[in-house]
VEXTI-762964 format. One record per residue: x, y, z of N, C-alpha, C in turn. Coordinates in steps of 0.2 Angstrom, whole numbers, padded with zeros to 4 digits, always signed. Example, Ala and Ser with C-alpha at 12.3 -4.5 7.8 and 13.67 -1.06 7.14 Angstrom:
residues 2
+0066-0028+0039+0062-0022+0039+0066-0016+0039/+0064-0011+0035+0068-0005+0036+0064+0000+0039/
***
This chain:
residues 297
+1043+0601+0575+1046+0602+0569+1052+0597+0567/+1051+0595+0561+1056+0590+0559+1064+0595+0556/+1070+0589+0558+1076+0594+0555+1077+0592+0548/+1079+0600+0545+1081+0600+0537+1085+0597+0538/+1089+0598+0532+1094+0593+0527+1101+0598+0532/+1103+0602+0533+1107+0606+0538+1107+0606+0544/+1101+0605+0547+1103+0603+0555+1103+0596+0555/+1102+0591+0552+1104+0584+0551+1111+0584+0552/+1114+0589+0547+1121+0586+0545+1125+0592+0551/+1121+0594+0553+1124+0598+0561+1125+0595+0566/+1121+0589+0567+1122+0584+0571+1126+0581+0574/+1130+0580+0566+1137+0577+0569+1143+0583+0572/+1142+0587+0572+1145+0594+0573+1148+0593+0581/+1153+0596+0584+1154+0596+0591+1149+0602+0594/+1148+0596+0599+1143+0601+0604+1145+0605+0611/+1144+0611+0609+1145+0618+0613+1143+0621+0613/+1141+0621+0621+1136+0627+0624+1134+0633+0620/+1128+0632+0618+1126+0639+0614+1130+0646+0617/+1127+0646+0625+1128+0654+0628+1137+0654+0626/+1141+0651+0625+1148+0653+0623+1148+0652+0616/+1144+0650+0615+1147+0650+0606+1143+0659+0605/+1137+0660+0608+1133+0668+0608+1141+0672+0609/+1142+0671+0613+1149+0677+0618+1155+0678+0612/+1157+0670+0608+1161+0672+0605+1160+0674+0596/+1154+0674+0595+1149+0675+0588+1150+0684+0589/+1149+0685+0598+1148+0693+0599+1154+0697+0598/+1160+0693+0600+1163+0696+0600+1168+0698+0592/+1168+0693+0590+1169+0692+0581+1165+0696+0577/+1159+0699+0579+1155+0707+0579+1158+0714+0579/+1158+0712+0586+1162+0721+0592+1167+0723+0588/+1174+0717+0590+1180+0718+0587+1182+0722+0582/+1182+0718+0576+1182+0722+0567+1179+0728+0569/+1173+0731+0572+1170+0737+0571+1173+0741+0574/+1176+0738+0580+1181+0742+0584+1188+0744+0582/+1190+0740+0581+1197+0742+0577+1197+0748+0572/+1190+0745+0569+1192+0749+0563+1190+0758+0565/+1185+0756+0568+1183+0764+0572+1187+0767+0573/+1193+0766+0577+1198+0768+0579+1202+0771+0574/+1206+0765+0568+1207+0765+0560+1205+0774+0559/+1200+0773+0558+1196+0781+0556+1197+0785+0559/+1197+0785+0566+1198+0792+0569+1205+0794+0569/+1209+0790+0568+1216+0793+0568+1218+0793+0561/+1215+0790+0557+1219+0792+0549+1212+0798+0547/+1207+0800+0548+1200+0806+0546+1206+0810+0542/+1210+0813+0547+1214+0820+0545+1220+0818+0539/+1223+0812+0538+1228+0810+0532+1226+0812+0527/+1230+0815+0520+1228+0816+0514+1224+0811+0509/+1227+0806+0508+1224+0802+0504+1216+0800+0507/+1216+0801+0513+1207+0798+0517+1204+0805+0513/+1205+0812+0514+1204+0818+0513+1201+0817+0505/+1208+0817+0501+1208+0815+0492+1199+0812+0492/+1198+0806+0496+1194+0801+0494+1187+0806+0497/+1187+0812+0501+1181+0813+0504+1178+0817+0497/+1182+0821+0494+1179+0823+0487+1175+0822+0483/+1173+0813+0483+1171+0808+0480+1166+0808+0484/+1165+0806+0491+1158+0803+0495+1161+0806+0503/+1156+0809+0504+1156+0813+0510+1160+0807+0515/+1161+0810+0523+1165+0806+0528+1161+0804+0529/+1154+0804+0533+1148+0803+0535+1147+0796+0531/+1147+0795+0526+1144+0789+0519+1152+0784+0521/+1157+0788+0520+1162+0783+0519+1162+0779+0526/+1164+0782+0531+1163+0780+0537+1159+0771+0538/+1152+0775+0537+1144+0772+0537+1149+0764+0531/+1153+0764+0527+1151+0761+0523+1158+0755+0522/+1163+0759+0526+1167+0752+0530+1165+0751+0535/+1161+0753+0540+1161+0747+0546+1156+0742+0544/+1150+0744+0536+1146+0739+0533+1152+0734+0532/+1156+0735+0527+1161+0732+0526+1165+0727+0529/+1164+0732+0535+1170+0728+0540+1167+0721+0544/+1160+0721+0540+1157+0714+0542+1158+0707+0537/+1163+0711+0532+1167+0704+0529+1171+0701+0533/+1176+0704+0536+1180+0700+0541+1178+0696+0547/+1170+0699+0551+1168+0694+0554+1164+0689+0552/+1163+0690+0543+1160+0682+0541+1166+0677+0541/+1172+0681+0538+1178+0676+0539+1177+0673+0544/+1182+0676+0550+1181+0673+0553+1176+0671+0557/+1168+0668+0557+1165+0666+0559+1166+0660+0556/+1166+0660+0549+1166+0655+0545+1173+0650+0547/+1177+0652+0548+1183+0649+0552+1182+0644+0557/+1177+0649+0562+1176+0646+0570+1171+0642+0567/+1165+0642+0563+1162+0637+0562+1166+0631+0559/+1172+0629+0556+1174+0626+0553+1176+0620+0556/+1183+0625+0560+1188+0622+0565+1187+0621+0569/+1183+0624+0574+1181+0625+0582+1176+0620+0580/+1170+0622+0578+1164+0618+0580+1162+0612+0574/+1168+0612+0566+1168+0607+0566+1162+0605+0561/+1159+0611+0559+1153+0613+0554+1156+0609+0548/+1153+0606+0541+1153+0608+0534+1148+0612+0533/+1148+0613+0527+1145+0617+0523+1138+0617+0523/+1136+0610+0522+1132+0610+0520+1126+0611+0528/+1130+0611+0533+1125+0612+0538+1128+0619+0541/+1130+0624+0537+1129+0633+0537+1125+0633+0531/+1121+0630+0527+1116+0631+0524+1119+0635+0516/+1126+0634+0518+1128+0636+0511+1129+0630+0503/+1126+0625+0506+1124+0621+0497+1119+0623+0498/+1117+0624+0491+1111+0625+0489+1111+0625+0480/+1109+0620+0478+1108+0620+0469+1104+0627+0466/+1100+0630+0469+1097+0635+0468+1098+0638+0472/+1103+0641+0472+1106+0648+0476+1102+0652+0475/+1105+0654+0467+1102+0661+0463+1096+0661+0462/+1092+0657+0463+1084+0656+0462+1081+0659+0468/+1083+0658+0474+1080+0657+0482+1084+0666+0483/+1089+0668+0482+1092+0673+0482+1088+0681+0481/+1087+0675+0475+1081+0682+0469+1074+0683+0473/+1073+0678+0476+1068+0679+0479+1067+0683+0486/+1071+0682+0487+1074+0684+0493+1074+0692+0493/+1077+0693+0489+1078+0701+0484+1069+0704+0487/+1063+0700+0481+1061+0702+0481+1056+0701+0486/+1056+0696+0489+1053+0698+0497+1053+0703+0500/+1061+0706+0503+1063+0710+0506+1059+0717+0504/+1058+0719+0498+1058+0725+0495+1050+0726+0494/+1047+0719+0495+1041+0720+0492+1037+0722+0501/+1038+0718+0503+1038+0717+0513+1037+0727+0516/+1045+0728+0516+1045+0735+0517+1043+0739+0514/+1043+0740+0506+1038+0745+0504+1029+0742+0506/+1026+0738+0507+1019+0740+0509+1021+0743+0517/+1023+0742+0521+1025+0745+0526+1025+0753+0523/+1030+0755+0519+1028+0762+0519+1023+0764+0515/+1021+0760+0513+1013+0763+0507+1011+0765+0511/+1008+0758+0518+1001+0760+0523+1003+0766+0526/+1010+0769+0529+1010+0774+0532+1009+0779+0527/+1013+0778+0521+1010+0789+0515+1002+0787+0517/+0998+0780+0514+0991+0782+0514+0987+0782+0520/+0991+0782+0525+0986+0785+0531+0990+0789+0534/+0993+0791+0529+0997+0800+0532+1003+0800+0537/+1004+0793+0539+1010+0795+0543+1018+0796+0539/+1017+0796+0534+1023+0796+0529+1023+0804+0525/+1026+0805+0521+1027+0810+0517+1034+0808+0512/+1033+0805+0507+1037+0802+0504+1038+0806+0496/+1045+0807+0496+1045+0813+0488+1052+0812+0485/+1055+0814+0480+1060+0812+0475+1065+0818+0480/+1070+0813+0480+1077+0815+0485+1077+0823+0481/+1078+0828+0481+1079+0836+0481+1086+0835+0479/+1090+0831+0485+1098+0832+0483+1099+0828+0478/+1096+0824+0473+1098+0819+0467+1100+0814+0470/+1102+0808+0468+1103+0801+0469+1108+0799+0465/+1114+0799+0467+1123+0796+0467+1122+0789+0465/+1120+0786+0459+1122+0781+0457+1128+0777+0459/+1133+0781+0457+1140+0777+0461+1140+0775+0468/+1139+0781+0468+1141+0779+0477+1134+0771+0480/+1129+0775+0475+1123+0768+0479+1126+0762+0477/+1129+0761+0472+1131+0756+0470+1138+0751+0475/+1141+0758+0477+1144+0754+0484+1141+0752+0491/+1135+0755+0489+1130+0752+0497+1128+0746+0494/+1125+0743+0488+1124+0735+0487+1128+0731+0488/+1133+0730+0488+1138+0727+0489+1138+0724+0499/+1138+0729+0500+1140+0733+0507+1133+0732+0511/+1127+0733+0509+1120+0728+0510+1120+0720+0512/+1124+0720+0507+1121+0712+0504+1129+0708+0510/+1133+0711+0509+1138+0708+0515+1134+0708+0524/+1131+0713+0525+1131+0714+0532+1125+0710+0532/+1118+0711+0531+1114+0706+0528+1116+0697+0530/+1120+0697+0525+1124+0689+0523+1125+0685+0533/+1131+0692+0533+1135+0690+0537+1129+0688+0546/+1123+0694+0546+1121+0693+0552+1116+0685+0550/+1114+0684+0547+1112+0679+0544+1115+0672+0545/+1122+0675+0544+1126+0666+0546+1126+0667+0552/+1128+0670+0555+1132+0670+0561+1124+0668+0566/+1119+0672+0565+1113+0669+0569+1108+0664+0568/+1109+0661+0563+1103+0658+0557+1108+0650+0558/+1112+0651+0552+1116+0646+0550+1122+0643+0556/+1123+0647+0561+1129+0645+0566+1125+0642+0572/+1121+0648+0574+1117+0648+0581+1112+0644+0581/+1109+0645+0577+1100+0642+0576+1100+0635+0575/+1107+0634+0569+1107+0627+0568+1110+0620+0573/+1113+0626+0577+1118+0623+0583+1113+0622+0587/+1111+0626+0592+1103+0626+0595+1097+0619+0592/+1097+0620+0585+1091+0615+0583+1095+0609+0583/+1102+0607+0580+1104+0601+0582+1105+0600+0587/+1106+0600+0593+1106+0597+0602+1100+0599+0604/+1097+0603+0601+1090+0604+0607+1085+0601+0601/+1078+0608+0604+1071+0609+0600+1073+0613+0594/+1070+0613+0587+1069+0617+0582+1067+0623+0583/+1058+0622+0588+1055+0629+0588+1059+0634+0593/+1061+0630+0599+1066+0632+0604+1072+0636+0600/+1075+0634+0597+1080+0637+0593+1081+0644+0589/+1073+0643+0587+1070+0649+0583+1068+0655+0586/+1066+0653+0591+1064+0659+0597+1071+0662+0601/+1073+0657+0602+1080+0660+0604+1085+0665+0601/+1085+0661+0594+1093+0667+0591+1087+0671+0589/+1080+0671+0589+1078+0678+0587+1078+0682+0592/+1077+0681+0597+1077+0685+0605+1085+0687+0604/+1088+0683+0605+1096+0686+0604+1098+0693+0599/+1094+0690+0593+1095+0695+0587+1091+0702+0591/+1085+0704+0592+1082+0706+0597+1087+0711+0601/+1090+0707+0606+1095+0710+0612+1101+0712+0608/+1103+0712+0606+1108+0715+0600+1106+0722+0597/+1101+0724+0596+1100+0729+0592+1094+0733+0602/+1096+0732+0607+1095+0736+0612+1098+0745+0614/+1105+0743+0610+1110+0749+0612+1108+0755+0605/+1105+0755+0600+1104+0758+0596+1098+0763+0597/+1099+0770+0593+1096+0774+0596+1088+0773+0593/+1083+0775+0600+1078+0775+0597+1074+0769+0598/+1078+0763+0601+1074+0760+0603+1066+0759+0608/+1063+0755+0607+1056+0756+0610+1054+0747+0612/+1048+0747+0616+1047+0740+0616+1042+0737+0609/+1040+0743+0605+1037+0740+0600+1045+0738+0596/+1048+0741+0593+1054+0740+0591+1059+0734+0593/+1057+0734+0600+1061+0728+0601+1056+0720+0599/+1050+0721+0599+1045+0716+0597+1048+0715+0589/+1047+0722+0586+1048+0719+0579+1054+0717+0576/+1058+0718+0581+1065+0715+0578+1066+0706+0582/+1060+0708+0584+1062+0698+0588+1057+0697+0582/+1052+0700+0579+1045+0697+0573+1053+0696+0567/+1055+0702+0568+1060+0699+0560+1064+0693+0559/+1067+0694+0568+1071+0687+0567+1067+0680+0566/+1063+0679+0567+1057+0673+0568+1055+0672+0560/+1056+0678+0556+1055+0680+0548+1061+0674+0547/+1067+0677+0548+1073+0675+0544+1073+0668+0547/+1071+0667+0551+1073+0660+0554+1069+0655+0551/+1062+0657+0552+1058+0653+0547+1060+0653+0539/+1063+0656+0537+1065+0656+0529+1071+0653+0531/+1075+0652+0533+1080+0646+0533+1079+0641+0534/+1074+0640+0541+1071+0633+0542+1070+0629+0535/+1065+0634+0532+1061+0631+0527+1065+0629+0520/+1070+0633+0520+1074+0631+0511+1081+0631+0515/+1084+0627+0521+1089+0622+0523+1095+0625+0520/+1092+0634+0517+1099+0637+0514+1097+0643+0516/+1106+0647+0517+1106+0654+0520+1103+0658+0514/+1104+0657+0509+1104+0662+0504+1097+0668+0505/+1092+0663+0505+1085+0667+0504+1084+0671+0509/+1086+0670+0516+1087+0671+0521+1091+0679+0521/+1099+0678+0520+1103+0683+0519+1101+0688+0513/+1096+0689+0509+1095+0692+0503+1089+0696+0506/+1085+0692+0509+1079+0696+0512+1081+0701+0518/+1085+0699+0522+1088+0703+0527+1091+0710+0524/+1095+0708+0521+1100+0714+0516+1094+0719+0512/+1091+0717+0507+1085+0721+0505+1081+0725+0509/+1078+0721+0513+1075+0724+0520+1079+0731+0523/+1085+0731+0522+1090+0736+0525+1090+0740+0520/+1092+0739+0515+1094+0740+0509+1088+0748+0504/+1082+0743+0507+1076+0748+0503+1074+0754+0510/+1074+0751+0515+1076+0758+0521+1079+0762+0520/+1086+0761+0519+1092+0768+0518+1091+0771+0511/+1092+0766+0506+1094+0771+0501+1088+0770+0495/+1083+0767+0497+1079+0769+0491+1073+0776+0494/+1070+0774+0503+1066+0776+0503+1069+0783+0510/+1075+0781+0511+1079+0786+0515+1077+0787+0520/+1076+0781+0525+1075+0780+0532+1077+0776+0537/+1078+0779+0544+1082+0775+0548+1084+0768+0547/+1089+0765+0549+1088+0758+0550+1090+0755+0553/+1085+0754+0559+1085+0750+0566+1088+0754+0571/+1087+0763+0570+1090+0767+0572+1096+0770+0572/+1099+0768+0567+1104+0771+0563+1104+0777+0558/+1105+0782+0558+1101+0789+0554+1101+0789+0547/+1100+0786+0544+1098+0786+0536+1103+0789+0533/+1106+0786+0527+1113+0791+0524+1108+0794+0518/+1113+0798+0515+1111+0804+0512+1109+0802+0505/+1111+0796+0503+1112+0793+0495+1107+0788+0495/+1101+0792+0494+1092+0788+0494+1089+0791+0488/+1084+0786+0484+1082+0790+0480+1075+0793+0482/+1072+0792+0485+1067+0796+0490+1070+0799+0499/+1067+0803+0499+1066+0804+0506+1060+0803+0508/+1060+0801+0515+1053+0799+0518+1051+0802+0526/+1046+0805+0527+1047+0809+0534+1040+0807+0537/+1043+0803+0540+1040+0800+0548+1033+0805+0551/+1027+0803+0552+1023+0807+0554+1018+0803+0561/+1017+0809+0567+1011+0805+0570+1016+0803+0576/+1011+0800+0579+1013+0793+0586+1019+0790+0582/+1024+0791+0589+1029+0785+0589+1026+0778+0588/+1020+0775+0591+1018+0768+0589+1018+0769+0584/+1014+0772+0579+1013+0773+0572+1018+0773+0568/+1022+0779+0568+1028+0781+0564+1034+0777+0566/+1035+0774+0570+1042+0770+0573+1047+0776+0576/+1043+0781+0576+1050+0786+0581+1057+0786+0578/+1061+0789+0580+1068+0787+0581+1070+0781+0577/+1069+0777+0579+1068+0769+0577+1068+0766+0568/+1064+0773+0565+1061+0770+0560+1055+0766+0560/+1053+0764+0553+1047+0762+0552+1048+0755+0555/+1053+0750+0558+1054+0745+0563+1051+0745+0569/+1050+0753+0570+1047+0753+0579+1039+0756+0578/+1036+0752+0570+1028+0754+0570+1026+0748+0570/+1019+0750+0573+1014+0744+0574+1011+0742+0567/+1013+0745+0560+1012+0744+0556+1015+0738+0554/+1022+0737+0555+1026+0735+0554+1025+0727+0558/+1021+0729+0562+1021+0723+0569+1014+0717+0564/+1010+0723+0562+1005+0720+0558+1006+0715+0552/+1012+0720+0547+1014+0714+0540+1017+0708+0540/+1019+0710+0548+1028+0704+0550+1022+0699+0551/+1018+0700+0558+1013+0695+0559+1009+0689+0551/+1007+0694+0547+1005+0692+0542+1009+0687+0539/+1015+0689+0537+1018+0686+0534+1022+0679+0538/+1022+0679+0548+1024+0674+0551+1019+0669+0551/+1010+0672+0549+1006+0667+0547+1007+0662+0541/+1010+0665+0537+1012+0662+0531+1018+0656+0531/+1022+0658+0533+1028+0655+0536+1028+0650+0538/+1024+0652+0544+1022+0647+0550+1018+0640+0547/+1014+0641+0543+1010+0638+0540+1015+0630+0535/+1019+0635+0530+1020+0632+0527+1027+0625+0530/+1031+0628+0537+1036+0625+0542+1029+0621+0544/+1024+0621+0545+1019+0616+0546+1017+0611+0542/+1018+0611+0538+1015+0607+0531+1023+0602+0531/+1028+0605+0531+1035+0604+0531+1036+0600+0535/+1033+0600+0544+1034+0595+0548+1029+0590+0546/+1024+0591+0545+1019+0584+0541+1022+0581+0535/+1027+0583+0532+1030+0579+0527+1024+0582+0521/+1021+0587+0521+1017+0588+0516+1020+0592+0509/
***
């Protein structure tokens, strides 16, 4: 595999041992989420937390700053990428003359990807999918967009843009790929519900996003297909996400039928072989075209 326009200009980047740049990527993760957890449990009982619960349940608000709270580790990610390692811009994949073009697409990737995922399961019964009973909170969904497309964003740079490109300038490209996907992977271990289909499909997803970065040398498409992919899970079609319990502001409900391999368990439809099947399709596709790309075609 030949290097894009981003791991070229990574090149010149200072070079550090991936496994410490992993340790401190992880902990500019843990951190923010932890602070803030804490934040919560000791302000849950204050008035004005209370005032705000009237609006959108604790369960949703909760669920939707520590999304949040993945703005501060793009900060400072983006920090440590700057000063510490030395990065510009242009090799975190953030130039790009058609952001909003690849972005969009990205949109429509994501949404188009996971919904056959759940078609195959309604039409061969392992799904039961029907209009949410409790109504659908435009307001509040409109604060899960934002809050998507952040958390999305942010795992994106930190393992695509930061890891992958760092890895692909001092090493192998394919090597690179496989790596921060396996990483991405081992990160989503402690999560309920996990399984070794589930852990296969989240090493297929990574290889997804990675391959979409390779190929358009920009985070954008990348981070928008991630977020959507989350995005069309929770709140449109109202199921787990990577075994995290589904919040209540979905405009469908969806209920899981059959064999864990099948239905993804716990897990969501992430821990089905069906899921194993679309990723694959679509890493033929991928694959193919990052081939064309190294032949200069």
């Amino acid at each position: 595999m030949i290097a894009n326009r981003s791991i070229k200009q990574t090149e010149t980047a200072r070079n550090i041992n991936p496994v410490i740049i992993t340790v401190i990527l992880s902990l500019l993760v843990i951190i923010p989420q932890y602070v803030l957890g804490i934040i919560i449990k000791l302000r849950q009982n204050i008035e004005p937390i209370d005032k705000f619960f009237t609006v959108i349940d604790k369960e949703n608000l909760s669920f939707l700053l520590i999304i949040y709270a993945t703005a501060l580790t793009l900060i400072l990610a983006y920090i440590f990428a700057r000063k510490i390692l030395k990065r510009n811009n242009l090799s975190l994949g953030l130039v790009d003359e058609n952001k909003i073009i690849n972005y969009g697409k990205g949109i429509l990737l994501g949404f188009f990807f996971l919904t056959i995922v759940v078609l195959i399961l309604k039409v061969t019964g392992f799904a039961e999918i029907r209009k949410n009973p409790a109504g659908f909170n435009i307001k509040i969904f409109l604060l899960f967009v934002p809050a998507w497309m952040l958390q999305g964003f942010e795992e994106e740079f930190l393992l695509r843009a930061i890891l992958m490109n760092q890895m692909s300038a001092f090493g192998k490209i394919g090597l690179a790929i496989i790596a921060n996907s396996l990483i991405f992977s081992i990160l989503h271990l402690g999560n309920a519900g996990i399984s070794v289909m589930s852990f296969i499909n989240i090493f297929l997803l990574g290889l997804v996003f990675s391959l979409i970065f390779y190929l358009k040398g920009s985070i954008y498409m990348a981070g928008a297909t991630h977020s959507i992919w989350n995005m069309t899970m929770a709140n449109i079609y109202g199921i787990t996400v990577s075994g995290n319990k589904s919040v209540g502001v979905t405009y469908f409900t969806t209920n899981l039928k059959g064999p864990d391999l099948i239905s993804g368990g716990g897990f969501g439809v992430e821990g089905s072989i069906i899921t194993t099947i679309v990723l694959g399709i679509l890493l033929i596709i991928l694959s193919r075209k990052a081939k064309k790309k190294s032949c200069g075609s």
